[in-house]
C-alpha positions as CSV (number, residue, x, y, z in Angstrom):
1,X,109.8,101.8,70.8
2,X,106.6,99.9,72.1
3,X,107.0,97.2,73.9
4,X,110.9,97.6,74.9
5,X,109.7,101.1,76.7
6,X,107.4,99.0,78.8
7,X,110.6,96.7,79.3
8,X,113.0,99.0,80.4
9,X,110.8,100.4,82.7
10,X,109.7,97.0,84.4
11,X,113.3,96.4,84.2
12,X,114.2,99.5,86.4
13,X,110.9,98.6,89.1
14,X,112.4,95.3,89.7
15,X,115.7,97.2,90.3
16,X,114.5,99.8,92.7
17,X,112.4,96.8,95.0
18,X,114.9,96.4,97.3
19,X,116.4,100.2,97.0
20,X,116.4,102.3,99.6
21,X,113.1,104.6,100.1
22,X,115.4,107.8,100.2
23,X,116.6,106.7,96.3
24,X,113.9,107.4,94.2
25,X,110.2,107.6,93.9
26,X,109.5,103.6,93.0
27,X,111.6,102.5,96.6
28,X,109.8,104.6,98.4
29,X,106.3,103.6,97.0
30,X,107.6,100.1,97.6
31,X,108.7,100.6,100.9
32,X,105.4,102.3,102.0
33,X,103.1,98.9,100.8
34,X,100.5,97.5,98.4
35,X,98.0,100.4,100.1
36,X,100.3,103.2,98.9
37,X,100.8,101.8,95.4
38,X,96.9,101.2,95.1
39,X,96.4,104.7,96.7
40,X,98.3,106.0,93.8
41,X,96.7,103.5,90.6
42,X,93.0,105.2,92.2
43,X,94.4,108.5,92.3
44,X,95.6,108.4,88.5
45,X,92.7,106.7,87.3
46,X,90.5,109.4,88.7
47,X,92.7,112.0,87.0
48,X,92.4,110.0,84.0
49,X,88.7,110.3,83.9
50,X,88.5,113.9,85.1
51,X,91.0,114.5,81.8
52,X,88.8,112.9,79.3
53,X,85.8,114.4,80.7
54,X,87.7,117.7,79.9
55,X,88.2,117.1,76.6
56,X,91.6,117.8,76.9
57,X,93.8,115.0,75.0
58,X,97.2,115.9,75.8
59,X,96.2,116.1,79.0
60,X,94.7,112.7,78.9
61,X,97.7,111.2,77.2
62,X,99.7,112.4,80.4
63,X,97.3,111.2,83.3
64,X,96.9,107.7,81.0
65,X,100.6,107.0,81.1
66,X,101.0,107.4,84.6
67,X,97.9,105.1,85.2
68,X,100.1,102.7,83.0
69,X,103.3,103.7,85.0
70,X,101.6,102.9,88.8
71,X,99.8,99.9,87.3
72,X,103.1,98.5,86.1
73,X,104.4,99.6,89.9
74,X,101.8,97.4,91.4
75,X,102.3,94.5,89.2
76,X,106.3,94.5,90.4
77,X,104.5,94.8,93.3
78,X,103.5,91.5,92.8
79,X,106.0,89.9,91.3
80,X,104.3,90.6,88.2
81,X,106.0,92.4,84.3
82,X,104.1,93.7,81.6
83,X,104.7,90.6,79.5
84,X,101.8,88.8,81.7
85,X,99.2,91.3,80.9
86,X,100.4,91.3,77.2
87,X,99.9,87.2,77.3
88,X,96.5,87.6,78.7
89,X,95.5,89.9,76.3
90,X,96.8,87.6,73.3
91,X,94.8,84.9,75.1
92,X,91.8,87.1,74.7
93,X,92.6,88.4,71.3
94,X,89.8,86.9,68.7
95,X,87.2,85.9,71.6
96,X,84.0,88.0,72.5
97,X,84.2,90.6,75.6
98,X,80.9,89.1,76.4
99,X,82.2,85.2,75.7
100,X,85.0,86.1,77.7
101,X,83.4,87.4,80.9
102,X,81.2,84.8,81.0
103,X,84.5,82.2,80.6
104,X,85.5,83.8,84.5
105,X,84.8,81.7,87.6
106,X,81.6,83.5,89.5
């Protein structure tokens, strides 16, 4: 259930690119740009916060996954699938946040 629910869902963002706006939500998010889509990522992530700071965890589990759902709509966006950020968090996995940060170009 995991990871092949993030999979079928990248699966179905890479099939609604090129659909028409007037076919579903993704197209038309598409359609409208990168400033729409990262309209939408801000917009969830401030719900996300306002929902923890409520105390409210159903709540929260709701605004979190569609933080997760818009941030996967940017990366298609891009050109990108979950299975990148999953290989940069293996590359991480075992190294220091603070080791890590530091690794990063300035």
């Amino acid at each position: 259930m995991t990871f092949d629910v993030l999979k079928t869902v990248a699966d179905t963002l890479e099939a609604r690119r090129e659909a028409s706006p007037q076919s579903s939500y993704v197209a038309s998010l598409f359609h409208k740009g990168e400033d729409a889509i990262l309209k939408k990522v801000a917009e969830e992530a401030a719900e996300t916060i306002m929902a923890s700071k409520d105390k409210d965890k159903l709540h929260l589990v709701r605004e979190v996954a569609d933080l997760w759902f818009h941030s996967m709509v940017l990366l298609a966006y891009h050109g990108l699938r979950p299975e990148d950020v999953l290989m940069e968090l293996h590359r991480r996995e075992g190294i220091s946040g603070i080791d890590e940060k530091a690794s990063r170009p300035a």
